[in-house]
Rosetta silent file (secondary structure, phi, psi, omega in degrees, C-alpha in Angstrom):
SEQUENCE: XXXXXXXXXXXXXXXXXXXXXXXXXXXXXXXXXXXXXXXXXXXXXXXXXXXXXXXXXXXXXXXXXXXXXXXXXXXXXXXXXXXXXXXXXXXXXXXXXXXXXXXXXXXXXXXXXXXXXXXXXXXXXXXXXXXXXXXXXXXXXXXXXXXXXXXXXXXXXXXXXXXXXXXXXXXXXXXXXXXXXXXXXXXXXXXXXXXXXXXXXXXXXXXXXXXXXXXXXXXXXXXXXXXXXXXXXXXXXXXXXXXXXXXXXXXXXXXXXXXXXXX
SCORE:     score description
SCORE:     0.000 S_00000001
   1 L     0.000  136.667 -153.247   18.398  -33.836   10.599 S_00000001
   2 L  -123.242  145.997 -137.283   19.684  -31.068    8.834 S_00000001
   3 L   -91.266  170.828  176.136   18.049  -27.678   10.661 S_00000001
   4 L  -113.473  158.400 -161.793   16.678  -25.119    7.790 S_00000001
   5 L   -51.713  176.384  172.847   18.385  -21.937    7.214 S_00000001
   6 L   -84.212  139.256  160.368   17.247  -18.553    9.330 S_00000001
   7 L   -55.445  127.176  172.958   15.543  -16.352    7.284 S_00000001
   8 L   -77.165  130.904  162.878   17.645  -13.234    6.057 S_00000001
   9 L   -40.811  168.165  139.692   16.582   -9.884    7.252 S_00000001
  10 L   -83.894  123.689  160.891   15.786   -7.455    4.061 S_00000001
  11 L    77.177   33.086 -144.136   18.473   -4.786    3.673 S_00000001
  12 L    34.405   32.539  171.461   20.386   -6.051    6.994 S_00000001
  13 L    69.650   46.619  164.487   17.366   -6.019    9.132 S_00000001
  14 L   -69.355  138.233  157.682   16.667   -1.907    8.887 S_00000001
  15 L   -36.047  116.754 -166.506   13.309   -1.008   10.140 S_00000001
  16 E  -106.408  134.690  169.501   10.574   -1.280    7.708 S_00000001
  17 E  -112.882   84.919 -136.093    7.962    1.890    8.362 S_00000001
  18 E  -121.169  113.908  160.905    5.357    0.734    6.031 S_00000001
  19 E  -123.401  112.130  165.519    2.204    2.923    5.108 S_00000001
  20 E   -70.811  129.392 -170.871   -0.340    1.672    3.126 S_00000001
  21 E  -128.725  122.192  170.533   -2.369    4.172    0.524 S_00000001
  22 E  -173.864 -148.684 -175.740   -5.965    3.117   -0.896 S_00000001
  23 L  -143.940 -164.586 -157.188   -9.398    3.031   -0.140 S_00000001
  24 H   -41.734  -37.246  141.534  -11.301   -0.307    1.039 S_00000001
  25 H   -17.233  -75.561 -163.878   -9.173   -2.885   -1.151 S_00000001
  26 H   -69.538  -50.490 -177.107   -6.103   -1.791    1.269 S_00000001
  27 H   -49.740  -33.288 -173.142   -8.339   -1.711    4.532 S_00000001
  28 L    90.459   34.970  178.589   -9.255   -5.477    3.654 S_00000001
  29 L   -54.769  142.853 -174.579  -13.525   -5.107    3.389 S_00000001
  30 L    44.869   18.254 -179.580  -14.999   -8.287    3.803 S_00000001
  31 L  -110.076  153.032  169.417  -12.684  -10.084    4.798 S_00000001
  32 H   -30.351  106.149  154.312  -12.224  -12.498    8.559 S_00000001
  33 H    71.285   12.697 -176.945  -11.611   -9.868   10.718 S_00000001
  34 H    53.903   61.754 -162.441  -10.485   -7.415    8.072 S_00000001
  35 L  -105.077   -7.265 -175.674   -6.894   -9.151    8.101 S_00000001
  36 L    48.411 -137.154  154.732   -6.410   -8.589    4.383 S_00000001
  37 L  -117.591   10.089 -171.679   -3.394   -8.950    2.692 S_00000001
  38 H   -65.310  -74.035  164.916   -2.149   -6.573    5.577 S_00000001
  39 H   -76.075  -32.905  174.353   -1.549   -8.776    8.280 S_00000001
  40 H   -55.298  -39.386 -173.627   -0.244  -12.160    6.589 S_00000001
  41 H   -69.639  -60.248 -171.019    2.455   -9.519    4.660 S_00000001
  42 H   -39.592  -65.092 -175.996    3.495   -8.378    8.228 S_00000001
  43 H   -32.991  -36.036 -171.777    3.680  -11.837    9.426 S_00000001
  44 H   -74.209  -25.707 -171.637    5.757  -12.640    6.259 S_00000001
  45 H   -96.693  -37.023 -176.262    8.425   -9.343    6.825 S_00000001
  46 H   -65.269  -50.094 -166.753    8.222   -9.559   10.734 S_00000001
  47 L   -66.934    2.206  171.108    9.331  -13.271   10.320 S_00000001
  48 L   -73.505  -45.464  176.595   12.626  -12.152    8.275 S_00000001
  49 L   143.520  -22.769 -167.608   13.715  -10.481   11.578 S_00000001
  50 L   -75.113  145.552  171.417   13.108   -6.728   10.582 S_00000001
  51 L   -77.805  128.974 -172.143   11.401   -4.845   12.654 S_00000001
  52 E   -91.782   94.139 -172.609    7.715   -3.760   11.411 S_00000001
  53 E  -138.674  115.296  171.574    5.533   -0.625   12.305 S_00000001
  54 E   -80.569  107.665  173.583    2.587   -0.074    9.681 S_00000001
  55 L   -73.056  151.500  142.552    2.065    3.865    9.817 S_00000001
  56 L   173.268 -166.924  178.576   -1.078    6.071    8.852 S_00000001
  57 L  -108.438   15.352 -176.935   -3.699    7.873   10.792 S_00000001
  58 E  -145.724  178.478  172.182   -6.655    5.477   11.305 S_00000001
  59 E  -156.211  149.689  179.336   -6.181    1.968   12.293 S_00000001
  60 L  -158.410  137.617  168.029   -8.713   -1.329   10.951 S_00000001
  61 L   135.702  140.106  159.346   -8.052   -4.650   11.243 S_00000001
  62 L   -67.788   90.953  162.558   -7.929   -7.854   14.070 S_00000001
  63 L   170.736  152.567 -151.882   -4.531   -7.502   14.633 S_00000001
  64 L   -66.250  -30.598 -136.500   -2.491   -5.081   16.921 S_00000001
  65 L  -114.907   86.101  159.728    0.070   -3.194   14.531 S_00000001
  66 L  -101.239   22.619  172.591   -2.963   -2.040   12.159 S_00000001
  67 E   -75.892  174.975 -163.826   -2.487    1.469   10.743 S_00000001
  68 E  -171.138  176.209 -141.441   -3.131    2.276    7.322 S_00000001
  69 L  -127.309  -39.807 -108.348   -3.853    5.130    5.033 S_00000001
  70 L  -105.682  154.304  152.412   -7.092    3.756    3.434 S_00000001
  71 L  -137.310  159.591  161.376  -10.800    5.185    3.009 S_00000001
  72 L   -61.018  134.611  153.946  -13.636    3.360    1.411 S_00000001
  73 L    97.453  -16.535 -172.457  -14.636    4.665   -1.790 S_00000001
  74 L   -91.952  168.040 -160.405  -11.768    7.352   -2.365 S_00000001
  75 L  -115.819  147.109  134.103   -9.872    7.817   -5.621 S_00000001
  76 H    32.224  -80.373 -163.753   -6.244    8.521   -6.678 S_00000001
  77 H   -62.141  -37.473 -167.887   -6.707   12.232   -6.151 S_00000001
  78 H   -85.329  -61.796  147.563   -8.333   12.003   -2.619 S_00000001
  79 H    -7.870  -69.388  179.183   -5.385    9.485   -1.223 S_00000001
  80 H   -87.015    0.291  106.207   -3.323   12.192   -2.049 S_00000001
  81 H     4.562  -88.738  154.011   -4.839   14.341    0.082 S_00000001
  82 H   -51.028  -36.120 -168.841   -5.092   12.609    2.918 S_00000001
  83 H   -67.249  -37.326 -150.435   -1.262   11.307    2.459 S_00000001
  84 H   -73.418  -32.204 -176.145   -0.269   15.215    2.336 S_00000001
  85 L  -103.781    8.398  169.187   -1.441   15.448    5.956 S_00000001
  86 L  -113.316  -28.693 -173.017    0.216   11.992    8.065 S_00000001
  87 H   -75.629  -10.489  178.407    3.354   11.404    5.631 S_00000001
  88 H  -127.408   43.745 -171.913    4.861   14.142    6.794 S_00000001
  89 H  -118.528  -27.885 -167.256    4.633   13.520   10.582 S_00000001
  90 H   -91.650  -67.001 -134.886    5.330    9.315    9.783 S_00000001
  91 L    56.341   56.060  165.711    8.086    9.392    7.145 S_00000001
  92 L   -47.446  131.178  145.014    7.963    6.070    5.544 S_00000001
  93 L   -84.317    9.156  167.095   10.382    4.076    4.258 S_00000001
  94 E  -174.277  121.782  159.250    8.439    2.145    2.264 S_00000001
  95 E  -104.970  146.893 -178.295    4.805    2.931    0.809 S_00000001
  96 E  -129.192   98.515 -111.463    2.656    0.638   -0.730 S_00000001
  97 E  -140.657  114.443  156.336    0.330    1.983   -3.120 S_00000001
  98 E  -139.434  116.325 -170.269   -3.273    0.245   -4.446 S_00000001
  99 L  -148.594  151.562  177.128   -5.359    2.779   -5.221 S_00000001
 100 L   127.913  -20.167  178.695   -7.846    3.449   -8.814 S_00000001
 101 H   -66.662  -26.804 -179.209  -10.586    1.266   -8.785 S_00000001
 102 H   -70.075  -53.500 -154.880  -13.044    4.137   -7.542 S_00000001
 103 H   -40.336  -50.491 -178.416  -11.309    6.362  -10.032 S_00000001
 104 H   -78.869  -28.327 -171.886  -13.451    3.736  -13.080 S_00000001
 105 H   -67.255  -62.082 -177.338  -16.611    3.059  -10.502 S_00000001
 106 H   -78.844   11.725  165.869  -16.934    6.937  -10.062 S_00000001
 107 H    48.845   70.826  178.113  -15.992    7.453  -13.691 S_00000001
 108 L  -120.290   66.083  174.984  -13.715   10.260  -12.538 S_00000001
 109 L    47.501   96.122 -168.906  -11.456   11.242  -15.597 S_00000001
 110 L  -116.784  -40.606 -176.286   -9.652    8.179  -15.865 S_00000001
 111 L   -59.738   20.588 -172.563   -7.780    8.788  -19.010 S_00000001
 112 L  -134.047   23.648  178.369   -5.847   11.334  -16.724 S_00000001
 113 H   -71.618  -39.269 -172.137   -5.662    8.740  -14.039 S_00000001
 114 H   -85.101  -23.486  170.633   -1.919    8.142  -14.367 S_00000001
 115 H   -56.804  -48.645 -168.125   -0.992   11.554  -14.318 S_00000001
 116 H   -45.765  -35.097 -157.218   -2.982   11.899  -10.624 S_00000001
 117 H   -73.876  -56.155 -159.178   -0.805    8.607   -9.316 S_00000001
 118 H   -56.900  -15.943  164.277    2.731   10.275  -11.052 S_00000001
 119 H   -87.969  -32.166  163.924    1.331   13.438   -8.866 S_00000001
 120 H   -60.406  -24.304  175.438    1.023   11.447   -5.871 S_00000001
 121 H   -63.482  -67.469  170.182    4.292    9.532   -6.394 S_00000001
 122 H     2.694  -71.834 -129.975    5.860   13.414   -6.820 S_00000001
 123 H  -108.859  -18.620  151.756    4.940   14.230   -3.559 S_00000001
 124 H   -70.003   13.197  165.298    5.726   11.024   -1.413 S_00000001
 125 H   -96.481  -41.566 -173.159    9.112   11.081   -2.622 S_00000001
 126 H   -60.650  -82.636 -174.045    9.305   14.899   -1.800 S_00000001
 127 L   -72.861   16.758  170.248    7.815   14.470    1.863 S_00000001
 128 L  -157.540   76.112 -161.377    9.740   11.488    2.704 S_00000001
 129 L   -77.053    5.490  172.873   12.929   10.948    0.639 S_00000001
 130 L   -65.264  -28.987 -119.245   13.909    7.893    2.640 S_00000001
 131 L  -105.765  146.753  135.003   10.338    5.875    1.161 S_00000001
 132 L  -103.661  120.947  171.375   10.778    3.151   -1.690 S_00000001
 133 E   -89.480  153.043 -175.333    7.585    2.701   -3.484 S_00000001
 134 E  -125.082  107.709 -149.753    5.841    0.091   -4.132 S_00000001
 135 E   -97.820  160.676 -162.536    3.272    0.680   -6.848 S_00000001
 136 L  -138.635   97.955  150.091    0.261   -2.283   -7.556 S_00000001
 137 L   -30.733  162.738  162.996   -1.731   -2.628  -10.580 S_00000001
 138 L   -91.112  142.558 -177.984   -5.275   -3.198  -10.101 S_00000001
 139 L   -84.839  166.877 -171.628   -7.379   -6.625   -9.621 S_00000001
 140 L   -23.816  155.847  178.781   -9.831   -7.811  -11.536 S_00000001
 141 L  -136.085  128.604  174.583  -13.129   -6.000  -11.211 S_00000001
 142 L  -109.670   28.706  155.121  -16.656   -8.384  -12.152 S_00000001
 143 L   -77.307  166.193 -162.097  -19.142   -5.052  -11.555 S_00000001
 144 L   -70.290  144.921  165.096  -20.825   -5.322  -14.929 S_00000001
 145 L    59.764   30.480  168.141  -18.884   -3.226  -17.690 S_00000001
 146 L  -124.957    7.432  178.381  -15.902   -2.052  -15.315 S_00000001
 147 H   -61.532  -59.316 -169.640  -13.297   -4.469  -16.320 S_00000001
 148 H   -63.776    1.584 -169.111  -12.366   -2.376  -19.337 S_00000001
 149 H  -123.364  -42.807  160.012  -11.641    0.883  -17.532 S_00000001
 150 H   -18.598  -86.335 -170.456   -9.630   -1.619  -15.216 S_00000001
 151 H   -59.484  -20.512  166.428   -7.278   -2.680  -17.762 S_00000001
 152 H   -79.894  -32.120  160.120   -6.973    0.686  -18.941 S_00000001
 153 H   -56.777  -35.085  179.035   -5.747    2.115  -15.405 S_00000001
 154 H   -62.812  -72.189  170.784   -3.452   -0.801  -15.567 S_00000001
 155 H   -43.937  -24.113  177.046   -1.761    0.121  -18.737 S_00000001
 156 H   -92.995  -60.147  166.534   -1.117    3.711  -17.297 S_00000001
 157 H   -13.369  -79.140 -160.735    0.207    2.059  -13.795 S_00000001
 158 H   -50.387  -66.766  156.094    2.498   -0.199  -15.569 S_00000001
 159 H   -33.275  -65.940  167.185    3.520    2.766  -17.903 S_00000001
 160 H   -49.856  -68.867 -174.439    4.397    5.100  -14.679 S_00000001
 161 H   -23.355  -55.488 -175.944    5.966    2.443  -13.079 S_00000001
 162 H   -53.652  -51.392 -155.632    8.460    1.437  -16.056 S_00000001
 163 H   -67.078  -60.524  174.787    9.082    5.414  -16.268 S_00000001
 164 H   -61.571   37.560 -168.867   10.032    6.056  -12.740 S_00000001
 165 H  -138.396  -53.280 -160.510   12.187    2.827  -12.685 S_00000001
 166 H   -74.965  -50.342 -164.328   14.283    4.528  -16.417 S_00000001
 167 L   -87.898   39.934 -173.990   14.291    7.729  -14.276 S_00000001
 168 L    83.097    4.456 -178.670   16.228    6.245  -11.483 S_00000001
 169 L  -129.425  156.507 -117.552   13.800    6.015   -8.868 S_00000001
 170 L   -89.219   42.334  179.438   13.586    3.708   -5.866 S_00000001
 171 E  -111.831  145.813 -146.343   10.113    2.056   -7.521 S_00000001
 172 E  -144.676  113.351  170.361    8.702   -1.653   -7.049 S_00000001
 173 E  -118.171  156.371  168.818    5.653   -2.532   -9.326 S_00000001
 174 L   -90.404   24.303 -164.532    3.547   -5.052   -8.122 S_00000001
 175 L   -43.149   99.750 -170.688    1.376   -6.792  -10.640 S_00000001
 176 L   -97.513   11.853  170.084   -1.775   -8.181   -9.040 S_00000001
 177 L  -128.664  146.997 -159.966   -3.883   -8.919  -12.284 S_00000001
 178 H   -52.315  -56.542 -137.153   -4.347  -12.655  -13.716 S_00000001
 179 H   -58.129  -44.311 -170.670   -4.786  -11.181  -17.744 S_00000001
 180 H   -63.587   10.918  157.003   -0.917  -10.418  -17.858 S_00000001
 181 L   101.115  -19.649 -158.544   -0.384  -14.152  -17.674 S_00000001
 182 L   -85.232  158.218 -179.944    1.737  -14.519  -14.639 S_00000001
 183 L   -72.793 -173.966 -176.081    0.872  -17.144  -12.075 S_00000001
 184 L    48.484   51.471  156.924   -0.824  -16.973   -8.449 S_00000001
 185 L  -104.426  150.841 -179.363   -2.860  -13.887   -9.377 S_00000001
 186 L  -104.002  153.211 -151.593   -6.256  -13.573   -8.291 S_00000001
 187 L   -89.648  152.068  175.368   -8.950  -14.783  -10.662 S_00000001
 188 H   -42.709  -38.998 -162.567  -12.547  -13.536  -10.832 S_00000001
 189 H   -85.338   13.977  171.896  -13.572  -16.303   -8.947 S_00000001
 190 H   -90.678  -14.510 -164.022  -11.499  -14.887   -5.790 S_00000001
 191 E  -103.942  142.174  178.360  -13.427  -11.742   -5.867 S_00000001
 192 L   -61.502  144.929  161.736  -16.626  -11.220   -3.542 S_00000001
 193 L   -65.948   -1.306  153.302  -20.072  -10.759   -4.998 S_00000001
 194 L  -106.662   24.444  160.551  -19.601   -7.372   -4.812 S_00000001
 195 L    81.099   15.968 -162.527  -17.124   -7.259   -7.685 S_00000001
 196 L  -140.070  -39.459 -154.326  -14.291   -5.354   -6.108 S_00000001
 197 L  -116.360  148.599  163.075  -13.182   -6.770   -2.951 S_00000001
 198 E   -81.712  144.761  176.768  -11.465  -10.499   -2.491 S_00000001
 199 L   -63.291 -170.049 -163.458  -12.642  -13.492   -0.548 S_00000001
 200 H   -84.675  -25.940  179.804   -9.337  -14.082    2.072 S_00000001
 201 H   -32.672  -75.390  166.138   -8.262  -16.516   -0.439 S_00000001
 202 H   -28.001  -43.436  176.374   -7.687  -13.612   -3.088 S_00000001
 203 H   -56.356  -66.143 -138.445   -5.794  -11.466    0.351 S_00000001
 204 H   -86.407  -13.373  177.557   -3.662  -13.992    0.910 S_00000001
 205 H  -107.894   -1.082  166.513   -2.594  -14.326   -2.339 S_00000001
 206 H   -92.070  -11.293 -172.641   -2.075  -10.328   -2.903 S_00000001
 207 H   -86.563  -26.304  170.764   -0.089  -10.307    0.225 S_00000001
 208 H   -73.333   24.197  157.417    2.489  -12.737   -1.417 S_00000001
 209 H  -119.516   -0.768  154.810    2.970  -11.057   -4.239 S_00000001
 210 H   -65.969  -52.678 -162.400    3.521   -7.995   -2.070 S_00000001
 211 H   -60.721  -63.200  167.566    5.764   -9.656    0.287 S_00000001
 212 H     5.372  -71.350  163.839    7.903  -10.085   -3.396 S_00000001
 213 H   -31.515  -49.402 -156.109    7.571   -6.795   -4.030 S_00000001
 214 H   -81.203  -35.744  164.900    9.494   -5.985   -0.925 S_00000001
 215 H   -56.716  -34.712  166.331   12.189   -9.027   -1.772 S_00000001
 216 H   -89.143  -46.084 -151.322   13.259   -7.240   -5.444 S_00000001
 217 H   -74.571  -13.830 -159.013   13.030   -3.805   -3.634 S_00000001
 218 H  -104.288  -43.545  157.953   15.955   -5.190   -1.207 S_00000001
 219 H   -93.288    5.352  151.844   17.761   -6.587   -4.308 S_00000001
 220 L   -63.623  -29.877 -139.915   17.600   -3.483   -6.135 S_00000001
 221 L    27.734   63.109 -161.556   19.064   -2.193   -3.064 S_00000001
 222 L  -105.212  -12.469 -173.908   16.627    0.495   -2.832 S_00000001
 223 L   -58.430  113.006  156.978   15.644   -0.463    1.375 S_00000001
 224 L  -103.499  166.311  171.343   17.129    3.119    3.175 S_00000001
 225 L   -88.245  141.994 -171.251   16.396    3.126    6.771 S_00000001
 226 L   -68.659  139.217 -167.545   13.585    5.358    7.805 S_00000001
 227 L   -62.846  146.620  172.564   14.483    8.619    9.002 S_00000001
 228 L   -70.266  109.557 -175.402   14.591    9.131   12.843 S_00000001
 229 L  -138.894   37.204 -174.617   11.580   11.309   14.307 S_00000001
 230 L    89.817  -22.310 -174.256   10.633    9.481   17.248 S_00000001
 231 L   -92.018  141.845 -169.167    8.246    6.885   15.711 S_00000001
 232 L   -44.079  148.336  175.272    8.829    3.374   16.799 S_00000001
 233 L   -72.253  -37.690 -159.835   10.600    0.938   15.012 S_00000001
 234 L  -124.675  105.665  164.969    8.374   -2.374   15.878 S_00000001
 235 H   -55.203   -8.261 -164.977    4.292   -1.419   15.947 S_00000001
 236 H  -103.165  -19.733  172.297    3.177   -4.373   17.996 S_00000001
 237 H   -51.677  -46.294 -154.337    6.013   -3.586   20.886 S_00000001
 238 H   -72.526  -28.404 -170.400    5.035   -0.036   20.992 S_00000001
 239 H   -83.681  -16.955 -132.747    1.024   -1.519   22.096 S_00000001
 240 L   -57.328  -17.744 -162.395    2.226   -4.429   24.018 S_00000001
 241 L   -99.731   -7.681 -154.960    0.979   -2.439   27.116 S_00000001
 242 L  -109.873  131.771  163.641   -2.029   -0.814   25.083 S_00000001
 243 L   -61.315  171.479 -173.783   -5.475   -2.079   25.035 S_00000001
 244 L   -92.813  134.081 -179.362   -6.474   -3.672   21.574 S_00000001
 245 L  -107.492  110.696  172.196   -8.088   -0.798   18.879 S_00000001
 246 L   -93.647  -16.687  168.739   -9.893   -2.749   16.189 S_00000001
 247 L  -160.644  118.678  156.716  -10.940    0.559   14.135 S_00000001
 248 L   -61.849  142.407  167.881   -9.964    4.130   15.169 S_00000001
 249 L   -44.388   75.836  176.131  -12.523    7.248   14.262 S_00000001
 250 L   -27.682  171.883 -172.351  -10.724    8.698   10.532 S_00000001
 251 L   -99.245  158.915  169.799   -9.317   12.290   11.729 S_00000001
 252 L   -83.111  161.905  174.153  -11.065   14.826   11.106 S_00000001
 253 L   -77.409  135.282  159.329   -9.755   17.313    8.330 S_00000001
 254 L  -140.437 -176.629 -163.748   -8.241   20.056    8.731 S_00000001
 255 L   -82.879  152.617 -176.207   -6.898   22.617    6.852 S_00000001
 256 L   -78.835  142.420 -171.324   -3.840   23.614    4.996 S_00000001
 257 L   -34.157  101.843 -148.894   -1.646   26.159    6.359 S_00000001
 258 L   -98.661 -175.853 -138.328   -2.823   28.872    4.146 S_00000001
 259 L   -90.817  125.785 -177.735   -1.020   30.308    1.513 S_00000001
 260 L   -81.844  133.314  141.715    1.061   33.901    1.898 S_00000001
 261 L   -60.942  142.693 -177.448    0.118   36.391   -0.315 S_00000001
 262 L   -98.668  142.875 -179.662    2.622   38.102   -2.409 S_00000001
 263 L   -66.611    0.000    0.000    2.662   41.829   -1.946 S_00000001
């Protein structure tokens, strides 16, 4: 019997420091045990050999190494926000970014949507210059009459994406919607009756086209190792000893440093 090969690490098996940025999509709402596409993509990157630790400042999910970024309900704008005050305490070496659907639900100045992500890209390259991004279109949306503001955030994703890729940088797009033709994407009928979030089916089929994502970013050779600041290399090691947290308290806000006046 001929044995089958070991999986190759990505990038010689450097530490992946992985922070996810969204709102309820990224948390995994509604799904068994709010496992997402979160945990199956760990499983799939832990079982390459690399060592895993999912970063952010809340934690959700059945499953030990759960941090994340995410809020329900927040937009583009508000993500970056919150990212400005954990990214630069984490450092990632790799972000993973599905965020926009609130931007068309709350009808928040979405033709100026791609400038907000191209400001958020800005400033996760800026606090963490280590980070390869990994940018996501969005999926399908069945509330009535938002599909079309979809597909227009999509075309401005797609558009960033392409740009930072001609201007040299260390970007991964991620196409998660069915219309551009390609296969395994999930289909309306994957999506929940509340028109936004996927059955596990839908999860399981965004985390493989994530774990992808991470498989071109390694043959791009864009995987740097995350800078050293004390935070662990492998999240489920660092708990092993730690009772299990299935959802942490968000932090409260606080405020930015403020600003010196010029004399």
């Amino acid at each position: 019997m001929i044995a089958s090969p070991l999986p190759t690490p990505l990038s010689s098996g450097i530490p992946l420091r992985v922070m996810f940025l969204g709102a309820s999509v990224v948390r995994g709402d509604i799904s068994v045990g709010n496992l997402g596409f979160r945990s199956p993509l760990r499983d799939k990157l832990a079982a390459l050999g690399n060592p895993v630790n999912f970063v952010g400042s809340q934690r959700f999910g059945a499953f030990k190494d759960n941090d994340l970024e995410a809020y329900p309900g927040n937009r583009i704008d508000q993500i970056h926000d919150h990212a400005t005050r954990i990214v630069p305490s984490t450092k990632p070496n790799v972000f993973v970014i599905h965020v926009g659907s609130n931007d068309c639900l709350q009808k928040h100045d979405t033709p100026k949507a791609g400038k907000r992500m191209r400001d958020l890209i800005a400033y996760l390259f800026k606090a963490s210059p280590q980070a390869t991004i990994i940018m996501s279109s969005l999926l399908t949306n069945t509330v009535p009459n938002q599909e079309p503001c979809i597909l227009d955030l999509n075309i401005q994703i797609r558009r960033l994406a392409s740009a930072l890729q001609r201007e040299g940088r260390p970007v991964v797009f991620a196409e998660m919607h069915y219309e551009q033709g390609l296969p395994d994407r999930p289909l309306p009928a994957d999506i929940s009756s509340d028109g936004t979030h996927p059955f596990d089916h839908g999860y399981g089929v965004m985390a493989d086209i994530f774990f992808s994502a991470f498989v071109d970013a390694d043959k791009r050779g864009f995987l740097k190792a995350p800078e050293e600041n004390g935070v662990p290399d492998d999240g489920e090691l660092e708990r092993v000893d730690e009772p299990f947290v299935f959802q942490s308290e968000p932090p409260k806000k606080k405020p930015h440093p403020p600003k010196m006046m010029r004399s």
